[in-house]
DOMITOR-135259 format. One record per residue (C-alpha): z, y, x. Coordinates in steps of 0.001 Angstrom, whole numbers, plus 524288, in hexadecimal, padded with zeros to 5 digits. Each point is the difference from the previous one (the first is absolute). Layout:
REM DOMITOR-135259
ZYX;...
***
This chain:
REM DOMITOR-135259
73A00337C970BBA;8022180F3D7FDA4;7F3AB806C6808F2;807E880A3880A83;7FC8380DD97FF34;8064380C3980361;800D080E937FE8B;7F3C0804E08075A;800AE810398044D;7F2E1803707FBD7;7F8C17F53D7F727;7F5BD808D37FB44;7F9BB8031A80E18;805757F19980482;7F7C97F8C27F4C1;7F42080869802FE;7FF1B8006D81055;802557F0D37FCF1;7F1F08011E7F5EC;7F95C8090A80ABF;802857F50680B1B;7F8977F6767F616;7F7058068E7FB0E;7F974802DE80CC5;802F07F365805C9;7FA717F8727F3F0;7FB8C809817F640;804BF804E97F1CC;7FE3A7F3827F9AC;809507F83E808F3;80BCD809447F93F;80A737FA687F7C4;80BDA806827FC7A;808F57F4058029A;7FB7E7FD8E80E0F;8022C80F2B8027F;80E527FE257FAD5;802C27F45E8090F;7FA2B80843809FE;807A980A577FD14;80D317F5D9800C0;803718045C7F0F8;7FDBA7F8AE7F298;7F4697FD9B7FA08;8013E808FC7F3EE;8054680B7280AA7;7F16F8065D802AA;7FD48800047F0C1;80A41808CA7FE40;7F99E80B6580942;7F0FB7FB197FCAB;801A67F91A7F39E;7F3307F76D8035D;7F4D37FDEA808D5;7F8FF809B87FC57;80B0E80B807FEEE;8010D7FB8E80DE4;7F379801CB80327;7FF0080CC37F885;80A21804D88091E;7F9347FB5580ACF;7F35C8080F7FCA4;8077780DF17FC88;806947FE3E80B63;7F2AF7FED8807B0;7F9DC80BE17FB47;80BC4807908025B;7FF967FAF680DD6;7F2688038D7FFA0;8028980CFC7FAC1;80824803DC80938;7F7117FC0B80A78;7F315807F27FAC0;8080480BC47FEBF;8025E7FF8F80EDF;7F0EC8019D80199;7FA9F80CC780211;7F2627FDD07FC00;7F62E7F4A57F97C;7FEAB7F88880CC1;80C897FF32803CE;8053A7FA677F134;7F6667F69780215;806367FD2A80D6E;80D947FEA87F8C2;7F9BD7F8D87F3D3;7FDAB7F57780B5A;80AB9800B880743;807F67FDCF7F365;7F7BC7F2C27FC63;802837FC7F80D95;80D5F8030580018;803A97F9FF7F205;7F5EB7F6137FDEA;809567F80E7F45B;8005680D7F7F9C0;7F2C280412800B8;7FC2C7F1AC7FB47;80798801017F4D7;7FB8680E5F7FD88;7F30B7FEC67FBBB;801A17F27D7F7C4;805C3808667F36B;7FE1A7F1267F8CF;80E1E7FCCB80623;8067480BF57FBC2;8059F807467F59B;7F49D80A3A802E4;806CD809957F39E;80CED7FEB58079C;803B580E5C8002A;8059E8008881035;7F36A7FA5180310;7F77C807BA7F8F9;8081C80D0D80554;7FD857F9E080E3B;7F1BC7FB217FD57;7FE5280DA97FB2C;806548074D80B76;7F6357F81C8098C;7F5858028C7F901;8021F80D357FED1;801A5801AB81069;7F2C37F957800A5;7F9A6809F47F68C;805EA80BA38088A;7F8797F98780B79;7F3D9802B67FA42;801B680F937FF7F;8017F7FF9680DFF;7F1977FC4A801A2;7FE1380CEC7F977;7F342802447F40F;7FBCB7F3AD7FC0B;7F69C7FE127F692;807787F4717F9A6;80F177FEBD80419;801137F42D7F847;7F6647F9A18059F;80458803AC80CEE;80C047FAEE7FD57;7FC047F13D7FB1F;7F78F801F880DFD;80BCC801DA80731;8091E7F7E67F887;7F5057F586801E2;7FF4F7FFAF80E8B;80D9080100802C5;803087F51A7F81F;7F2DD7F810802F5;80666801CC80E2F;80CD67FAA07FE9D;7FB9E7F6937F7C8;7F7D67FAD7809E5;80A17800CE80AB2;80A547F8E57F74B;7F73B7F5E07FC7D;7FB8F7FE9080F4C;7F32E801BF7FBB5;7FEB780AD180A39;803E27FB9E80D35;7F5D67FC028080D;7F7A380D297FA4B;80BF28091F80678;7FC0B7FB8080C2A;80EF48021E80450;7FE2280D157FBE4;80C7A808417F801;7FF2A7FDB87F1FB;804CB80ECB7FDEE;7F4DD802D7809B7;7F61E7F7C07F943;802FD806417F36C;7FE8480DF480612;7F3B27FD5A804AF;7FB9C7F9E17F26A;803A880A1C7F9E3;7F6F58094280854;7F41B7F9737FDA1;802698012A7F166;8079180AD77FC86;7F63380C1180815;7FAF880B877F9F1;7F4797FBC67FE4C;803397F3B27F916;80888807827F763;7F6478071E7F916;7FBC57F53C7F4E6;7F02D802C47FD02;7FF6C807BF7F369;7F62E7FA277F512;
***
């Protein structure tokens, strides 16, 4: 018996809104290539042909998170507020952001993600010259990266519910953010 497929519009964003739904409702793992095709209503062999494999799908999946998330930190005026979209993105795209930061099921020298992974990061450096003479940027910068992504880490995981107290995530993070990042505790003790 011949399977029934047919000529699908868009594959490419079909096959990989289909991974999305799965990946957040059971994680990367649960991902197979033929159960997004029958999803999908085409052939089996269909999604190979835009992703070639698991992980070119998955690779594609990851450039096009940080170039969501690019686009997002460049709407922020200042170090707080990328933080504030840094969450709002994990929030927002949780099957993205999981897949993100796992480079072990990606083509990590792929070069569309490394031109998005590079465009993010490079949003979340310019954060850090909004805080204005810091002894160590860098360091700064792993600080901030750090909490924001500490944050929504925590919040993804639900490991940060009852703490919030009801309370705004955004919010939350604001505040968070002004305990840590004051001028006082800017300025790193000198040796």
């Amino acid at each position: 018996m011949r399977e029934r497929t047919y000529h699908h519009g868009d594959l490419r964003r079909a096959v990989l809104a289909a991974a999305l739904d799965v990946i957040s409702a059971e994680g990367p793992a649960a991902l197979s290539l033929r159960d997004l095709a029958r999803r999908a209503g085409v052939s089996h062999a269909a999604p190979a042909h835009h992703f070639k494999d698991r992980a070119g799908l998955l690779t594609a999946i990851a450039a096009e998170g940080y170039a969501l998330l690019a686009d997002a930190l460049a709407q922020a005026p200042d170090l707080r507020e990328r933080g504030v979209a840094y969450v709002r993105f994990a929030l927002a795209h949780p099957a993205h952001f999981q897949v993100m930061f796992q480079p072990d099921l990606y083509r990590t020298g792929d070069p569309g993600l490394l031109a998005a992974k590079e465009r993010a990061s490079a949003e979340l450096r310019a954060g850090i010259t909004t805080l204005g003479t810091t002894p160590d940027p860098r360091t700064a910068g792993i600080a901030a990266w750090s909490l924001a992504h500490g944050f929504a880490t925590l919040l993804l995981t639900h490991n940060l519910t009852a703490p919030l107290d009801d309370r705004d995530p955004e919010e939350m993070f604001r505040t968070l953010t002004g305990l840590l990042f004051t001028p006082e505790m800017r300025q790193v003790p000198r040796e």
